[in-house]
PQR file of N, CA, C, O and H, with PARSE charges and radii, in Angstrom:
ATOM      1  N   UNK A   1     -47.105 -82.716  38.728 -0.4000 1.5000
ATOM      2  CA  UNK A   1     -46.598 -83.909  38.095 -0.0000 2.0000
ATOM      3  C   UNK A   1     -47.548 -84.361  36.995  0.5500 1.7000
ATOM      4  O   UNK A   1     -48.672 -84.796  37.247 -0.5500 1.4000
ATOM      5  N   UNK A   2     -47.061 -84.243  35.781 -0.4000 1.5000
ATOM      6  CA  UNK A   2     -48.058 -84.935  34.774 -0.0000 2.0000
ATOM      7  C   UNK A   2     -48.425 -86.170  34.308  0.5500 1.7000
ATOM      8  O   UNK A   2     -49.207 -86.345  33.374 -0.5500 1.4000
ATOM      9  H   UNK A   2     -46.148 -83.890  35.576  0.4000 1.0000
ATOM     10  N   UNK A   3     -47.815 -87.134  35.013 -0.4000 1.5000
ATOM     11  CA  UNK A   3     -47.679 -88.260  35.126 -0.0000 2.0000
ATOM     12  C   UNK A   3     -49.076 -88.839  36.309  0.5500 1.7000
ATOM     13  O   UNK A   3     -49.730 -89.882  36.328 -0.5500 1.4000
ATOM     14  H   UNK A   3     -47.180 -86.992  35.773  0.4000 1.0000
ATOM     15  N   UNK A   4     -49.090 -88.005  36.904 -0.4000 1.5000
ATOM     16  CA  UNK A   4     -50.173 -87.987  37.917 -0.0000 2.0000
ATOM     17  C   UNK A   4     -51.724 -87.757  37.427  0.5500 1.7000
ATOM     18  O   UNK A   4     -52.850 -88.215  37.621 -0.5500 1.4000
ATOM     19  H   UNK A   4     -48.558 -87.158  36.888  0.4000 1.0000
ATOM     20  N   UNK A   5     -51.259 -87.063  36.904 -0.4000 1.5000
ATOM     21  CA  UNK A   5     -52.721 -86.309  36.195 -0.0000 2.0000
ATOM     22  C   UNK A   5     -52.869 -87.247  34.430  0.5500 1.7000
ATOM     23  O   UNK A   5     -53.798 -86.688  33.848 -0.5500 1.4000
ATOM     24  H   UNK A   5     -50.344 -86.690  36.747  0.4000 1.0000
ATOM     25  N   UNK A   6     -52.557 -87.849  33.948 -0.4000 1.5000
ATOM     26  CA  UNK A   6     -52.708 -88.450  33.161 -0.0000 2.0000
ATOM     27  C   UNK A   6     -52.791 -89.916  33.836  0.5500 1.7000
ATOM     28  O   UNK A   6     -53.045 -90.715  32.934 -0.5500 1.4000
ATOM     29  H   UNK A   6     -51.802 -88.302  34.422  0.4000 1.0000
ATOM     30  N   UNK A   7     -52.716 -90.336  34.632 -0.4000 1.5000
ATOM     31  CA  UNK A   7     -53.192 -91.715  35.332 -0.0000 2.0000
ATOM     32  C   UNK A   7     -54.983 -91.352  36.036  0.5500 1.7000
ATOM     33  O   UNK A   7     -55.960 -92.051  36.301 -0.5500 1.4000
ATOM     34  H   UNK A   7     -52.509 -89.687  35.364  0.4000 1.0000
ATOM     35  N   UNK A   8     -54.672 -89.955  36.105 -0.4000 1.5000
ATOM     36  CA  UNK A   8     -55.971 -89.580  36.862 -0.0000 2.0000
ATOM     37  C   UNK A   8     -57.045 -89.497  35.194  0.5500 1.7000
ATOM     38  O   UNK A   8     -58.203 -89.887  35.049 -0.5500 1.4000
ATOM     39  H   UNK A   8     -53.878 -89.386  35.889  0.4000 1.0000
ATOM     40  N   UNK A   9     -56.505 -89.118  34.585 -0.4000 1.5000
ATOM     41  CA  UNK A   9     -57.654 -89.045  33.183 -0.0000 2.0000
ATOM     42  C   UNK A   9     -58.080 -90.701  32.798  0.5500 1.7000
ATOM     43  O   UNK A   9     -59.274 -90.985  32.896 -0.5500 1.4000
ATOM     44  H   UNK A   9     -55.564 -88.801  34.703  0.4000 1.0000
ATOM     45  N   UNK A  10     -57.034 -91.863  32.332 -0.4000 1.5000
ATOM     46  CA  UNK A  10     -57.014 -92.752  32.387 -0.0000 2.0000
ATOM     47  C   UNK A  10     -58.266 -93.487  33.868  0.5500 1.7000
ATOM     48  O   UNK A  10     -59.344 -93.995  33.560 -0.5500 1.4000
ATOM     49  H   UNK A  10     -56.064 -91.632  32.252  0.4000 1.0000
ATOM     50  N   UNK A  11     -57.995 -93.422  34.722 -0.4000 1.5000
ATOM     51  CA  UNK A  11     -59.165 -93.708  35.609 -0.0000 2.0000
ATOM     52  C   UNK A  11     -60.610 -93.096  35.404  0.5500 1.7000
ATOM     53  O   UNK A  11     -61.619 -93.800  35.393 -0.5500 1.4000
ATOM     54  H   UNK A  11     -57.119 -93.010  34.973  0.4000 1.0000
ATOM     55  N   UNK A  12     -60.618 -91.828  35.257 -0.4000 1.5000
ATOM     56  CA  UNK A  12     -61.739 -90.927  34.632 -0.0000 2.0000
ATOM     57  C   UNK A  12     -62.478 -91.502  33.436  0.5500 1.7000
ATOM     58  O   UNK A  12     -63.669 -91.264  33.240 -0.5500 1.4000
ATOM     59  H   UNK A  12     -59.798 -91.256  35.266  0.4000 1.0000
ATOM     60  N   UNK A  13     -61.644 -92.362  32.544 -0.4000 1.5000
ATOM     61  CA  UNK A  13     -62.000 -92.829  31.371 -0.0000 2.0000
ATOM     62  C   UNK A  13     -62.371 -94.052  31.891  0.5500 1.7000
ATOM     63  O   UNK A  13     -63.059 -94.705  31.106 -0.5500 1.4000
ATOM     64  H   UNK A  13     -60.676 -92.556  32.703  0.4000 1.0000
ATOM     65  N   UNK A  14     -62.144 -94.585  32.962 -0.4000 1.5000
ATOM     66  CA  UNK A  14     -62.540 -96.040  33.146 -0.0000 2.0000
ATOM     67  C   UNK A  14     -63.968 -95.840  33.716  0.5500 1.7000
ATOM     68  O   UNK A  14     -64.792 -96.670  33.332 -0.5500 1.4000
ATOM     69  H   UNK A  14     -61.585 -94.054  33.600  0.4000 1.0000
ATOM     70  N   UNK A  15     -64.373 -94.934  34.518 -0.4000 1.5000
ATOM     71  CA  UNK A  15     -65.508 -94.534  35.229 -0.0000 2.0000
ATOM     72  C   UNK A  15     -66.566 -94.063  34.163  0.5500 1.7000
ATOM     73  O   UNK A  15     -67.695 -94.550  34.230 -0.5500 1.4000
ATOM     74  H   UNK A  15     -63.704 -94.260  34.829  0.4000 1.0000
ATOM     75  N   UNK A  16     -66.302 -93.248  33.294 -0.4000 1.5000
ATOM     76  CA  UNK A  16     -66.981 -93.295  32.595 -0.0000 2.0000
ATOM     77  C   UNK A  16     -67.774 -94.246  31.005  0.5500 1.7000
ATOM     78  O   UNK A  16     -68.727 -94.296  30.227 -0.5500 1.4000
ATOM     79  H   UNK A  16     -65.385 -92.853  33.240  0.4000 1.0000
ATOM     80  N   UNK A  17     -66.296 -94.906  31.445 -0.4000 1.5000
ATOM     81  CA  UNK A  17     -66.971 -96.864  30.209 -0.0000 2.0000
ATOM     82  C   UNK A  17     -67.528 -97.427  31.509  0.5500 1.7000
ATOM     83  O   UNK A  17     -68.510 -98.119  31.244 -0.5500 1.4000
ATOM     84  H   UNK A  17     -65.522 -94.866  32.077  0.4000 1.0000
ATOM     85  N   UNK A  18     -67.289 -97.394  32.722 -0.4000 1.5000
ATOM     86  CA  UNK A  18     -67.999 -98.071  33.457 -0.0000 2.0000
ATOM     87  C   UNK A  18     -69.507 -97.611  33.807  0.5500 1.7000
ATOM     88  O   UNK A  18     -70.304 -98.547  33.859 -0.5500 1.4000
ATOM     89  H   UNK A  18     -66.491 -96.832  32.937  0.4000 1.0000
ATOM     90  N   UNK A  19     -69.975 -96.463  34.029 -0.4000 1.5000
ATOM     91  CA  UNK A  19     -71.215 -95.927  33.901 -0.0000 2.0000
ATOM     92  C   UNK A  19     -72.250 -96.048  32.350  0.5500 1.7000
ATOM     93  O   UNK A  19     -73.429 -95.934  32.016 -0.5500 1.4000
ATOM     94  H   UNK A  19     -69.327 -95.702  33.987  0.4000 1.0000
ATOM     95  N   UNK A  20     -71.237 -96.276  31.892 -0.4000 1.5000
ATOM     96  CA  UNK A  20     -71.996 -96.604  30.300 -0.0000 2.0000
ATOM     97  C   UNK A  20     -72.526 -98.303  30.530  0.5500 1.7000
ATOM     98  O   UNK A  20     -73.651 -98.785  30.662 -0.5500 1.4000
ATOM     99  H   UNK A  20     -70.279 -96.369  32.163  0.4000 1.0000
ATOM    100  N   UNK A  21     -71.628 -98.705  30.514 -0.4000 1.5000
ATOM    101  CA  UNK A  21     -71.611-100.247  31.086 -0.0000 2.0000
ATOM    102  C   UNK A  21     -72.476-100.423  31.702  0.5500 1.7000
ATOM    103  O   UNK A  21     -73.204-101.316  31.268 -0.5500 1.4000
ATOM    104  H   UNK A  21     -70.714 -98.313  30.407  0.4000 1.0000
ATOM    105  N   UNK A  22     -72.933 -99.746  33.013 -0.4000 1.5000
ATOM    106  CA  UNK A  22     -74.057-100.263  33.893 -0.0000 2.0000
ATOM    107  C   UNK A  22     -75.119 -99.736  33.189  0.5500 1.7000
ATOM    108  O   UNK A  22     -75.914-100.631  32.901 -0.5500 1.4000
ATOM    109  H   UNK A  22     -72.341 -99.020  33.365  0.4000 1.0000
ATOM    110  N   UNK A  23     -75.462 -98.631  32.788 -0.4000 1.5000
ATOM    111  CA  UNK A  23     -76.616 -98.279  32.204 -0.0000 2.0000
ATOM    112  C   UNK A  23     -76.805 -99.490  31.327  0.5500 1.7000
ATOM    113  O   UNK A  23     -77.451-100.400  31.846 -0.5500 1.4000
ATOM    114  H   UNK A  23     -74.817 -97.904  33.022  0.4000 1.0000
ATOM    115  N   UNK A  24     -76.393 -99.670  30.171 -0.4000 1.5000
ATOM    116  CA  UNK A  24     -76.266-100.505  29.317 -0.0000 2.0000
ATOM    117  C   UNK A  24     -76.707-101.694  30.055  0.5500 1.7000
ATOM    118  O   UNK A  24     -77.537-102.178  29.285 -0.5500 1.4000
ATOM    119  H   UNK A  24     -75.867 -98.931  29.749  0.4000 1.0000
ATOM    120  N   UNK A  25     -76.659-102.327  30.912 -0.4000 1.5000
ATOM    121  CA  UNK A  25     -76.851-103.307  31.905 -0.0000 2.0000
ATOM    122  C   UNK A  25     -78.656-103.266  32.484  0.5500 1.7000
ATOM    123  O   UNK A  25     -79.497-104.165  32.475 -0.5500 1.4000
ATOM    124  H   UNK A  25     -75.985-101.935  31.538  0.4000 1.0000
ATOM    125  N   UNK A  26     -78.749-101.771  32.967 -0.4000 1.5000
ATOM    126  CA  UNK A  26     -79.974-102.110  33.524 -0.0000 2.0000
ATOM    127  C   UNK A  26     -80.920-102.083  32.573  0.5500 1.7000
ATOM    128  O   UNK A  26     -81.989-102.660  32.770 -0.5500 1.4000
ATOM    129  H   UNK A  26     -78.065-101.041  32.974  0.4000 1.0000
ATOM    130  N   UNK A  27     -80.654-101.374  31.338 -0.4000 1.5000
ATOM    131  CA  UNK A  27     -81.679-101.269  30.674 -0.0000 2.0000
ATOM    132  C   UNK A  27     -81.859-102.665  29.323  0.5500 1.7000
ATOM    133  O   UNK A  27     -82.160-102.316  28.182 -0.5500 1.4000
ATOM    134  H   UNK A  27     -79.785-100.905  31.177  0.4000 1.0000
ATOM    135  N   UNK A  28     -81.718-103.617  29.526 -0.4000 1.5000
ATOM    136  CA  UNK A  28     -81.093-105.050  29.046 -0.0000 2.0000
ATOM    137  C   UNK A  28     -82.707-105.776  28.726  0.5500 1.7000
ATOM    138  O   UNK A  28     -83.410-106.122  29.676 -0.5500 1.4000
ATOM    139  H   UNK A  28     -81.473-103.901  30.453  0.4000 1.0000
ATOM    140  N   UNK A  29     -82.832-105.822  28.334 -0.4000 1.5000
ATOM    141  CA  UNK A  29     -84.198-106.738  27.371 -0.0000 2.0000
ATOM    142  C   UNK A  29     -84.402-108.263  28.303  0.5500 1.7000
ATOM    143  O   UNK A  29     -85.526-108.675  28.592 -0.5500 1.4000
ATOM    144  H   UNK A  29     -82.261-105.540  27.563  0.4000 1.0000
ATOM    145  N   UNK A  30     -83.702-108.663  28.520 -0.4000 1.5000
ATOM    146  CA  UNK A  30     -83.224-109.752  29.521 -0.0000 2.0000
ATOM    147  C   UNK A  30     -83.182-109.601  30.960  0.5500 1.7000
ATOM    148  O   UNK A  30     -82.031-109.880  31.298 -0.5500 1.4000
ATOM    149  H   UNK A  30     -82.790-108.329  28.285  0.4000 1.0000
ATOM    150  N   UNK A  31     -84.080-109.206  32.267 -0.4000 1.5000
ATOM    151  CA  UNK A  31     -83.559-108.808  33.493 -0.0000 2.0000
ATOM    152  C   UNK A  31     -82.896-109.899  34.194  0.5500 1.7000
ATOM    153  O   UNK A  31     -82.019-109.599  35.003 -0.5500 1.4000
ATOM    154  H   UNK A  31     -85.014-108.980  31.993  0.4000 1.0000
ATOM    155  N   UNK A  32     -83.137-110.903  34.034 -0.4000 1.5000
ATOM    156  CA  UNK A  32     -82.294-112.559  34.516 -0.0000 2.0000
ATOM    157  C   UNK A  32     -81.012-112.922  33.843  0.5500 1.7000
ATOM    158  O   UNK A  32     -80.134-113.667  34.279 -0.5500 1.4000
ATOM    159  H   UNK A  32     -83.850-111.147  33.376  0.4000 1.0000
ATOM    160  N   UNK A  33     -81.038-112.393  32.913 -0.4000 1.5000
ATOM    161  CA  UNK A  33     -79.307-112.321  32.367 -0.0000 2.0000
ATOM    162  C   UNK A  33     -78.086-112.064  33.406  0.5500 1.7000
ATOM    163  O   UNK A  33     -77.738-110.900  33.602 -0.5500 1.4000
ATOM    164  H   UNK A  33     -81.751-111.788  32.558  0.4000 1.0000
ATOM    165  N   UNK A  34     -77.746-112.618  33.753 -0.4000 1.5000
ATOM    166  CA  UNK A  34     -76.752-112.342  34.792 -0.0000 2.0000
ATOM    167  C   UNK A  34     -75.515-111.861  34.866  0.5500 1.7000
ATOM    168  O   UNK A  34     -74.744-112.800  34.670 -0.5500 1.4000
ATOM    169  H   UNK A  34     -78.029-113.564  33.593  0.4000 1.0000
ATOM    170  N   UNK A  35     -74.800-110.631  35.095 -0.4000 1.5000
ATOM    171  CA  UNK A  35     -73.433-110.108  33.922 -0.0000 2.0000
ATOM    172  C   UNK A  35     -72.500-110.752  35.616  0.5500 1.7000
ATOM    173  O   UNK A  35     -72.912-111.099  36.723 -0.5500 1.4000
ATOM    174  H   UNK A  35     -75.426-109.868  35.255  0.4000 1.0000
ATOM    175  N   UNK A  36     -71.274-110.646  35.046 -0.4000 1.5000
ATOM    176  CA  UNK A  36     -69.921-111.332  36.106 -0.0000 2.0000
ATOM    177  C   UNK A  36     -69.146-110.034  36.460  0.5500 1.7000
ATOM    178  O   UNK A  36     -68.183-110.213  37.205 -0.5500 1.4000
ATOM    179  H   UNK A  36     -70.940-110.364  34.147  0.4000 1.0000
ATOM    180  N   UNK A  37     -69.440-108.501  35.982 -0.4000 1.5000
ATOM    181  CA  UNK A  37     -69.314-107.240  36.830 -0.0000 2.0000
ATOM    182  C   UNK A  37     -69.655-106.421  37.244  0.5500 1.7000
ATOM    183  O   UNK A  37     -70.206-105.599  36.511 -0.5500 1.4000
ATOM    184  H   UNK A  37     -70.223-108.355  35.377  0.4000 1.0000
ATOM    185  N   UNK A  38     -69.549-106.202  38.440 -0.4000 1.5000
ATOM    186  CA  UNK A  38     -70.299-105.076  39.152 -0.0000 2.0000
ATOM    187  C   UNK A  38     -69.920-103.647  39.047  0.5500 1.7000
ATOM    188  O   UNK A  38     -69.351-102.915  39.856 -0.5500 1.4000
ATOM    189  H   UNK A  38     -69.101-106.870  39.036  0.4000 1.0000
ATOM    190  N   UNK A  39     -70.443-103.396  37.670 -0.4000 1.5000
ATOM    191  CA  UNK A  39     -69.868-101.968  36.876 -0.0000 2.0000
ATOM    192  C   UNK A  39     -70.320-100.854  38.366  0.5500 1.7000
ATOM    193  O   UNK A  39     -69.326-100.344  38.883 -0.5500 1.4000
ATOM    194  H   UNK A  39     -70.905-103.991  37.013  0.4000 1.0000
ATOM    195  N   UNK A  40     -71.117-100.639  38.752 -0.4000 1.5000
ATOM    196  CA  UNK A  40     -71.060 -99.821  40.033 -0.0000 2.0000
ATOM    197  C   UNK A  40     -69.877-100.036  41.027  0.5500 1.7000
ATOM    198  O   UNK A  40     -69.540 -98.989  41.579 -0.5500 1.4000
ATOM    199  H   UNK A  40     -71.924-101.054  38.332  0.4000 1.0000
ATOM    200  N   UNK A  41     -69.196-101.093  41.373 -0.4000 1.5000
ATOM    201  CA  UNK A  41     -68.302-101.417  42.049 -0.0000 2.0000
ATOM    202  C   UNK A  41     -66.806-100.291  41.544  0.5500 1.7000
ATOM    203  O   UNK A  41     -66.065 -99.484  42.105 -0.5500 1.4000
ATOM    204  H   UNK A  41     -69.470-101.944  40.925  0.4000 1.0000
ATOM    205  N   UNK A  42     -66.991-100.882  40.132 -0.4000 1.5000
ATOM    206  CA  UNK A  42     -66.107-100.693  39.485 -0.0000 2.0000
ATOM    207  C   UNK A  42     -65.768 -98.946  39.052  0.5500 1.7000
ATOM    208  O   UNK A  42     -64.738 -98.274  39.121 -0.5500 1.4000
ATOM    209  H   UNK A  42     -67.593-101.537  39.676  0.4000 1.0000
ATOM    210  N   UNK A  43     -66.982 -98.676  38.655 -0.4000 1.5000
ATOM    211  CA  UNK A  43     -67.227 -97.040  38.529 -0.0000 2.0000
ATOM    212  C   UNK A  43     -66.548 -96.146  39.741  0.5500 1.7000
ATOM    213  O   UNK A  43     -65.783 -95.186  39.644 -0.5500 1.4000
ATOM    214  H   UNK A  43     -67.819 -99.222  38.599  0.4000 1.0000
ATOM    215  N   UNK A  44     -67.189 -96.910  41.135 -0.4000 1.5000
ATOM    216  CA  UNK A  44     -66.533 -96.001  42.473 -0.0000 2.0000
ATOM    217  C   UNK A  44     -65.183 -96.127  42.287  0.5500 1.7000
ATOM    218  O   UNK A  44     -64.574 -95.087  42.038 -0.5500 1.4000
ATOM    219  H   UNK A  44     -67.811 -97.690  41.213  0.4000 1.0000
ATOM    220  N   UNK A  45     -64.540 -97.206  42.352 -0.4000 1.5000
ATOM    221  CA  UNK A  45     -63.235 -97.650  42.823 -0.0000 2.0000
ATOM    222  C   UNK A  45     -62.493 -96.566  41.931  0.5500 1.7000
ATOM    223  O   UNK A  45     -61.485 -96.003  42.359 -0.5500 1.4000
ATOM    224  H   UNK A  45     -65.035 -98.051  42.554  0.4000 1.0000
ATOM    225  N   UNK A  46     -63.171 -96.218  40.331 -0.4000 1.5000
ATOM    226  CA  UNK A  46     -62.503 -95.088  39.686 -0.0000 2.0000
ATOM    227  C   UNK A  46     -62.487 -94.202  40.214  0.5500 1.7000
ATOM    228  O   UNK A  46     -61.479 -93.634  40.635 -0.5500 1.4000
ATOM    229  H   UNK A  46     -63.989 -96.676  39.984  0.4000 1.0000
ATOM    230  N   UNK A  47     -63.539 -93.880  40.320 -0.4000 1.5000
ATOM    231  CA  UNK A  47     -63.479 -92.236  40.947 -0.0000 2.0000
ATOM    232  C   UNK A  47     -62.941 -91.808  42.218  0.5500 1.7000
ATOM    233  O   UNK A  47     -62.809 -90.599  42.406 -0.5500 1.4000
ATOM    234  H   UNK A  47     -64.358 -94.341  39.979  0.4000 1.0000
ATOM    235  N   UNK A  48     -62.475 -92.976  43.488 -0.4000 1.5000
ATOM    236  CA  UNK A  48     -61.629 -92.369  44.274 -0.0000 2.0000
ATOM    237  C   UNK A  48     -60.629 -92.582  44.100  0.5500 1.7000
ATOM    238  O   UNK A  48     -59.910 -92.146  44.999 -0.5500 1.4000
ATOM    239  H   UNK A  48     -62.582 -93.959  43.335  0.4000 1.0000
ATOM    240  N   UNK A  49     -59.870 -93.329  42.947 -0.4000 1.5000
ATOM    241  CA  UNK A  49     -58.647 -93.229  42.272 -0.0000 2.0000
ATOM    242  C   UNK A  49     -58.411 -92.249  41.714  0.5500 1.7000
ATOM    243  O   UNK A  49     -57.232 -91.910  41.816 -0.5500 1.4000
ATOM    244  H   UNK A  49     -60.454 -93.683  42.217  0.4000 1.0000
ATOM    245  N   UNK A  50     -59.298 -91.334  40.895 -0.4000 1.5000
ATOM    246  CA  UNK A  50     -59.141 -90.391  40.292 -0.0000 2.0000
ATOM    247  C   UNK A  50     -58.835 -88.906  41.091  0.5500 1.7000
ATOM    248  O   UNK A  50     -58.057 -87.975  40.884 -0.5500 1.4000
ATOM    249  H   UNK A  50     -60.256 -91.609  40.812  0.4000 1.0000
ATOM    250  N   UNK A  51     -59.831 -89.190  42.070 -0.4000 1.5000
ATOM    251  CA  UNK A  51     -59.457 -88.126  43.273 -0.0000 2.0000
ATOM    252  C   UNK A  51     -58.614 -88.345  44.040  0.5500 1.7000
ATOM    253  O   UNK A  51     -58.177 -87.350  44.619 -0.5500 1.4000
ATOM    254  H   UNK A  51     -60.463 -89.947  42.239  0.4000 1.0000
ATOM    255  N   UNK A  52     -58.014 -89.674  44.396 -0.4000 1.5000
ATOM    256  CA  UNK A  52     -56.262 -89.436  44.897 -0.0000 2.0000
ATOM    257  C   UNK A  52     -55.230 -88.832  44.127  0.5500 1.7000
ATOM    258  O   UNK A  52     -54.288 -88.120  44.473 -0.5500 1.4000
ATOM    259  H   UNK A  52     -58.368 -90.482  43.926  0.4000 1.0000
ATOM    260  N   UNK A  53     -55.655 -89.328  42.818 -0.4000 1.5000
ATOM    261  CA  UNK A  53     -54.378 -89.042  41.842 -0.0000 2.0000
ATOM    262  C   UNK A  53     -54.864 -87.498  41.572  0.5500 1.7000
ATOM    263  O   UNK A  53     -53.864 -86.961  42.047 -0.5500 1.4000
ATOM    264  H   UNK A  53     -56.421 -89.906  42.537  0.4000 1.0000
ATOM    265  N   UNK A  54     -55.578 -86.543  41.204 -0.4000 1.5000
ATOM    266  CA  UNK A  54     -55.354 -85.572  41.651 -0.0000 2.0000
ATOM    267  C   UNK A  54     -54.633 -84.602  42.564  0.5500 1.7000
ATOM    268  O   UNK A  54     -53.954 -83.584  42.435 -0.5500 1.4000
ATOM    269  H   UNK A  54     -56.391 -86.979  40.818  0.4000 1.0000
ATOM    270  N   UNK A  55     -55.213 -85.592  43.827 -0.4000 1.5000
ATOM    271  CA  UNK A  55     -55.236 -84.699  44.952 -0.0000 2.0000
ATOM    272  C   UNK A  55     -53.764 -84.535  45.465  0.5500 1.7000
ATOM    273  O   UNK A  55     -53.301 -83.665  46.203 -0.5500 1.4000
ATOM    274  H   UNK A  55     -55.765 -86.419  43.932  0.4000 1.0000
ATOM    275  N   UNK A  56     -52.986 -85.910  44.705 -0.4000 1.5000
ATOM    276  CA  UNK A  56     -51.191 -86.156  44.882 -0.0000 2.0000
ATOM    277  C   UNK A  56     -50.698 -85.634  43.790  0.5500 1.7000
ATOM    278  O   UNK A  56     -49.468 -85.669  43.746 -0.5500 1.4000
ATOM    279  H   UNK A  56     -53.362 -86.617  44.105  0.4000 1.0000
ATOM    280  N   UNK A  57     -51.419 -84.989  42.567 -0.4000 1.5000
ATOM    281  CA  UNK A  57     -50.513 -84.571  41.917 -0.0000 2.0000
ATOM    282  C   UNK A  57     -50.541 -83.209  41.889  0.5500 1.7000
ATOM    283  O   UNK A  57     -49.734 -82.598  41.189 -0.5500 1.4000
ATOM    284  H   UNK A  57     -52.418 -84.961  42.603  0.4000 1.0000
ATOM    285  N   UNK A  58     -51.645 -82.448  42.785 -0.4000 1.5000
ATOM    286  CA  UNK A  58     -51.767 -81.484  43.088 -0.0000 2.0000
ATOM    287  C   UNK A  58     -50.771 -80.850  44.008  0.5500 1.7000
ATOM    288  O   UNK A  58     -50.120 -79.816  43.857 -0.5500 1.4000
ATOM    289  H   UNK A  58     -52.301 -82.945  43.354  0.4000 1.0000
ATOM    290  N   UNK A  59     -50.806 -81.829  45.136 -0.4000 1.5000
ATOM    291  CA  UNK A  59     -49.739 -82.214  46.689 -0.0000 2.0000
ATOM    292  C   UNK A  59     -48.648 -81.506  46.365  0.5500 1.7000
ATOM    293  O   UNK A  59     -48.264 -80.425  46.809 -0.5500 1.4000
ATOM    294  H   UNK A  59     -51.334 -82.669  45.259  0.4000 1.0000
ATOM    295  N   UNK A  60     -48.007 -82.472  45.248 -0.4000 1.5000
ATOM    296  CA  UNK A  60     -46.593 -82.427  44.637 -0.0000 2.0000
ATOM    297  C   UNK A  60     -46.035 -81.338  43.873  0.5500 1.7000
ATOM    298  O   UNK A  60     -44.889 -81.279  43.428 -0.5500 1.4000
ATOM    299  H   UNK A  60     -48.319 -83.351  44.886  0.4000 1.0000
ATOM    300  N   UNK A  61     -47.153 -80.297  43.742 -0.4000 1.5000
ATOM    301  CA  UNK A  61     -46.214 -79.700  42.650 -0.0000 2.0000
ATOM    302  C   UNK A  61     -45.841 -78.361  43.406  0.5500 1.7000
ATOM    303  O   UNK A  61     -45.081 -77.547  42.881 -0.5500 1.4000
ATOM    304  H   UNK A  61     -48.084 -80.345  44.104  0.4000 1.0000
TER
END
């Protein structure tokens, strides 16, 4: 299903602005600056989205 696998790239792309994001974060001139996301949170939640949507569009075909 390609519909599957292009939701799975789309997540892939979120994980990887999100790993940019945190880097970008720790390495901050400011360590008391306080950001409102938890780009690590956010990074995982991609990547086992990305590996469901694989793993179902793999399932399916």
């Amino acid at each position: 299903m390609p519909v599957m696998f292009g939701c799975a790239g789309g997540t892939l792309l979120l994980a990887l602005i999100a790993a940019l994001a945190d880097r970008r974060r720790r390495l901050r001139d400011d360590p008391d600056r306080v950001g409102w996301v938890d780009w690590r949170t956010v990074q995982m939640a991609a990547l086992l989205a990305t590996i469901l949507l694989v793993s179902l569009g793999l399932h399916t075909r």
